[in-house]
N, C-alpha and C positions, 0 to 999 in steps of 0.2 A: 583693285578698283574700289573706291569710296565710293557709294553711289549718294547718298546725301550731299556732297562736297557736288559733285557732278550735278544733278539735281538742283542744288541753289544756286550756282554759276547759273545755270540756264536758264532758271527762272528771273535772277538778274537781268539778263539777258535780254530779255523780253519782257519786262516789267513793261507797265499799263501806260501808254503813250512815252515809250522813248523807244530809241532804234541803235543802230548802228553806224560805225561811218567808214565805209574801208577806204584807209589809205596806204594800206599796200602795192600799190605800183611797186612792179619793176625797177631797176634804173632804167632800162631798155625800153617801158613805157611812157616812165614819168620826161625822160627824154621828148619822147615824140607831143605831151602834153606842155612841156616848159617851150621846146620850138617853137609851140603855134604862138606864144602867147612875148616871143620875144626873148626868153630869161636862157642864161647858159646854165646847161643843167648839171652843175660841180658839187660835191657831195653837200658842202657848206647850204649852196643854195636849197638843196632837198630840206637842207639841216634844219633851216631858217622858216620857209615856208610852212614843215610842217609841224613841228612846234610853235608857229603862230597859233594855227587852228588848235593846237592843243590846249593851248593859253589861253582860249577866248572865254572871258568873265561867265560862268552861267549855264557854259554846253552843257554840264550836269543835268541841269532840266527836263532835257529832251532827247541826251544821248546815252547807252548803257553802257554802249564799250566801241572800241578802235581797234582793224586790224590792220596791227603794223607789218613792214616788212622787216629781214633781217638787218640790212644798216640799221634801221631808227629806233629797233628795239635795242639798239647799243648804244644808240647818242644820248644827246644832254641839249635840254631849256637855254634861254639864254642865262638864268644867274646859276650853270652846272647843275642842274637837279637831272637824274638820267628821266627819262621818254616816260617808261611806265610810272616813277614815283609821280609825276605829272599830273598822269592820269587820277591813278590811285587816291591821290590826295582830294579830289572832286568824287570820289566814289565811279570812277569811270573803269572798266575792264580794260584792262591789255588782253589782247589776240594777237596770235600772228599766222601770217600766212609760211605754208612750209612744204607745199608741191612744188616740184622743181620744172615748170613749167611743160610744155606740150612738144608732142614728137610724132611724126608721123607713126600710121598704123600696117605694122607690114600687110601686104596684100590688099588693102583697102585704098585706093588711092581717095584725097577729097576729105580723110577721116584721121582722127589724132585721138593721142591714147594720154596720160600724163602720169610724168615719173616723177621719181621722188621720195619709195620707198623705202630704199638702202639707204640701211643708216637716219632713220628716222626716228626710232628708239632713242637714240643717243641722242639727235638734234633736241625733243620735245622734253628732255629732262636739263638738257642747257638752258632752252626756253623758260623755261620752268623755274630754275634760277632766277633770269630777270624780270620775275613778275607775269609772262604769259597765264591767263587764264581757259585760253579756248583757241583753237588752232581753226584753221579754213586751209580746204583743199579742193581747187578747181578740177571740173572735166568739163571739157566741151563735146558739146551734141551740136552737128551740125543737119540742117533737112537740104535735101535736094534729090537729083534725080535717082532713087532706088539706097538712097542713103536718108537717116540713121541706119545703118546693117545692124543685125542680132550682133556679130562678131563683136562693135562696137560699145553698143550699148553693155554688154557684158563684160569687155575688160575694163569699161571705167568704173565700172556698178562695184565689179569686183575691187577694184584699188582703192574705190571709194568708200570700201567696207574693211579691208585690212589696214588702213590708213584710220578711222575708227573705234576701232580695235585698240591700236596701239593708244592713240590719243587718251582713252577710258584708261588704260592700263596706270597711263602716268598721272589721273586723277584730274586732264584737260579736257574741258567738254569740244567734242567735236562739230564743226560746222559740215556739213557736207553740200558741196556745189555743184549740180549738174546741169550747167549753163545751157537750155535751149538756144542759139544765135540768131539773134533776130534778123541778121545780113540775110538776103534771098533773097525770090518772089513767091515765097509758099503761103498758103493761107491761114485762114483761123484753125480751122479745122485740120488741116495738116500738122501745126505747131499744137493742137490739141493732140493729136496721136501722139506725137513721138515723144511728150510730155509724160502723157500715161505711159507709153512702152520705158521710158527709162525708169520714169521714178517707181514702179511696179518691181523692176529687178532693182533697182537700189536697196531698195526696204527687205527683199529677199536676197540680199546676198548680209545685210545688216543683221537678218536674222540669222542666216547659217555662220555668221561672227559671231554669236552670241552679246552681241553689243546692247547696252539698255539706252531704249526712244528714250525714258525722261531723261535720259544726260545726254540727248543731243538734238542738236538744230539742223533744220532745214532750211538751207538757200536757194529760193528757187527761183525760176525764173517768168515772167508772167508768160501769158496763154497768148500771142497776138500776132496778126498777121504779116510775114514780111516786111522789110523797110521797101522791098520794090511792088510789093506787089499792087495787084491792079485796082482790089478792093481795101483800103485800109478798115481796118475794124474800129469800131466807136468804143469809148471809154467804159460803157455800161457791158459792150460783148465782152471785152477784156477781162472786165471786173466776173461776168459770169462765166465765162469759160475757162478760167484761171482756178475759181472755186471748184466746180464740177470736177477737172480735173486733179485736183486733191484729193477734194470725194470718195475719188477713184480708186486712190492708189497709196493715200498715205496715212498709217495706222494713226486710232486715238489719240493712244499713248505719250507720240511723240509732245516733247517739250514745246518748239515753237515754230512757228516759219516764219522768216525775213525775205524780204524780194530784192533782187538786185534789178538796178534800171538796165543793167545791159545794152546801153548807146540808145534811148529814149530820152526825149528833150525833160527838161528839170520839171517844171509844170506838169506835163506829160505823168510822168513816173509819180508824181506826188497826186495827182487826179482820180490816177488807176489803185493806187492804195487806199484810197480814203473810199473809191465804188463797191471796193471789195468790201471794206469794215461797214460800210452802209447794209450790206445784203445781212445784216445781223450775225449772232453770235455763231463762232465756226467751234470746231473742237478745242486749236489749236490759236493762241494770241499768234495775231499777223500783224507782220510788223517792215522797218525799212534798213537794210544796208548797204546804202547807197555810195558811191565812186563818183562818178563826174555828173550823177544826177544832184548831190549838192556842193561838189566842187566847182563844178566849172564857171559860175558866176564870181568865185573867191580869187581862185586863182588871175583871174583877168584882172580883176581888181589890185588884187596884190603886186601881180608885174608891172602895172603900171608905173612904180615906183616903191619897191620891197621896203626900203628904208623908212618912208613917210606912210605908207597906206594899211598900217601891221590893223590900226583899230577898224578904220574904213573895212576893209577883207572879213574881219572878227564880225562886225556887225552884220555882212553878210550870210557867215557860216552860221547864225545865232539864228536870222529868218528864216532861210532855209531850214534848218534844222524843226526849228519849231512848226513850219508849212507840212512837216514830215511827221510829225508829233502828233498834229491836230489831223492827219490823215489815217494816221496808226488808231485814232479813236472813232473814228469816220466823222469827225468835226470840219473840214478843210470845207471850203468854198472858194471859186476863184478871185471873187472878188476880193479876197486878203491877198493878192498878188498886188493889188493898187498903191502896199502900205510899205511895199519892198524897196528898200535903202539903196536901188541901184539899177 
C-alpha cells in the first residue's frame, strides 16, 4: 500500500468544487433507464451514450472523476480512444464499480447483503491495467418494520471493510457505499438512526481492517424522510441532520464525503448539498456523486434523437454538473435553475 499515491487520488477526488459522476449502471439498470426514455438498450447504444457525456467540452471544471462500469471501462470514444484515456486526457479519474451486486440475507427476510468478494484481488489489479483509480462498492441498508437488524448492518459493514482492504492493497482508493434507501414511510429521525448505527460499524470494522481514512471516501447517503412518508422533511432538516449524523460517527481523518441522490429529484439533491456546505466548514470536503440526479435530464435529451442531440445532452450534462459544483461550495441558489438549457 502506497499511502501517498492513495492520499492524492482522494484528494483529487474531492478537490474544491468538483464532484463525481457515476455512470456505472448495470446493464440490468441502464436497461430499465434506456425503456423509460424509448432507446433499445444494445451494448453500442450504452457505448454511445456514455461516451457522449464523457466527451462533453469542459466537464473537467466541475467533475473529478467517473465510476464506470465493467463494459465501458473496456470500450472506445467515437475516434477509438478507450473510455479512461478519455477521461484521463481532461485530468478526470476513472473509477470503477466492482460489487457484484445484491443477494438476499439468509434468515433476514426484507434485507440484502452484497457479494463480490471472491476473486476481487485479481479483478482490481485488471482494473488497474485500464486506468481504474478508485473503486465503489455498494450495500444497501434498508428501514422498516424492526429492520436495519444488527445481523445486517454487520455483514455489509464487514464486506464493506475487506473490500477496502483489498482496494488499498492494489494502491485504489476505496469508495465505500452504505446506501440508506430512501423507498418507505420512515421518518427523519428513523433514517437518522440507522445512518448512525451503520456508519458507526462501518468505520469499526474499517478500523479492525487496518485500512487508512486519508485513502478513502465516503459515499453516503443523505439524512431524509421517506419518499412515502406523511411528514416530508425540508431542505434545511436535511441539510442538518445529514451533518449531525457524520458528527456522529465518522472519523476526522477520513479523506472526503460524496452524497449520492439516491432517487431524489435533480434540483432536490443539488439544494440539499449546497444547505449542507452552507452550515460552514465540516472536517471532511462534501461533495456530489450523483447517477440520475444529473443524468436524467441528458439522457431524455439524448433519446430524443441520439444521432442529432450528442451537443444538446453535453450542454445539459455541463449545467447540471456545474449546479452541483456551485452546491459543492455552498454557492447554488435556485434561481440558476432559470438559466438551464432545457
Amino acid at each position: 500500500m502506497n499511502i501517498d499515491t492513495l492520499k492524492q487520488t482522494a484528494k483529487q477526488m474531492v478537490a474544491p468544487g468538483r464532484g463525481l459522476i457515476a455512470a456505472d449502471e448495470s446493464a440490468g439498470t441502464c436497461k430499465k433507464r434506456f425503456d423509460a426514455v424509448g432507446v433499445e438498450c444494445t451494448e453500442e447504444n450504452r457505448r454511445l451514450y456514455r461516451t457522449a457525456l464523457f466527451e462533453t467540452p469542459g466537464l473537467e471544471q466541475y467533475v473529478s472523476g467517473v465510476i464506470l462500469y465493467d463494459e465501458t471501462i473496456r470500450q472506445k470514444g467515437s475516434d477509438g480512444t478507450p473510455v479512461p484515456e478519455i477521461l484521463s486526457k481532461k485530468g478526470i479519474l476513472s473509477g470503477i464499480k466492482v460489487d457484484g451486486g445484491l443477494d438476499e440475507l439468509a434468515l433476514h427476510p426484507g434485507e440484502k447483503v452484497t457479494k463480490g468478494l471472491d476473486g476481487l484481488r485479481e479483478r482490481l489489479a485488471e482494473y488497474k491495467t485500464f486506468g481504474a483509480r478508485f473503486a465503489k462498492w455498494r450495500a444497501v441498508i434498508t428501514i422498516g418494520e424492526n429492520i436495519p437488524s444488527d445481523a445486517c448492518i454487520h455483514a455489509n459493514a464487514h464486506a464493506l471493510a475487506r473490500y477496502t482492504a483489498l482496494c488499498q492493497e492494489a494502491d485504489i482508493v476505496p469508495m465505500v457505499e452504505p446506501e440508506v434507501i430512501i423507498d418507505g414511510d420512515h421518518s427523519l429521525e428513523q433514517c437518522h438512526d440507522a445512518s448512525v448505527r451503520t456508519l458507526k460499524k462501518v468505520f469499526e470494522e474499517l478500523e479492525d481492517q487496518g485500512v487508512a481514512l486519508e485513502g478513502t471516501i465516503l459515499k453516503a447517503s443523505m439524512v431524509i424522510s421517506g419518499k412515502k412518508a406523511a411528514k416530508q422533511s425540508s431542505v434545511q432538516e436535511v441539510a442538518e441532520a445529514t451533518i449531525q449524523a457524520l458528527k456522529e460517527a465518522v472519523p476526522k481523518n477520513l479523506a472526503g464525503v460524496v452524497f449520492l441522490s439516491g432517487g431524489q429529484g435533480d434540483e432536490q439533491a443539488t439544494a440539499h448539498l449546497n444547505a449542507m456546505n452552507k452550515l460552514g466548514k465540516q472536517p471532511w470536503p462534501l461533495s456530489f456523486s450523483y447517477s440520475r440526479a444529473i443524468q436524467n435530464p441528458v439522457l431524455k435529451k439524448w433519446a430524443e434523437n441520439p444521432s442529432a442531440n450528442v451537443n444538446a445532452a453535453q450542454d445539459i450534462l455541463l449545467f447540471r454538473s456545474k449546479m452541483n459544483s456551485l452546491a459543492a461550495q455552498g454557492k447554488y441558489s435556485d434561481e440558476m435553475e432559470n438559466e438551464r438549457p432545457y
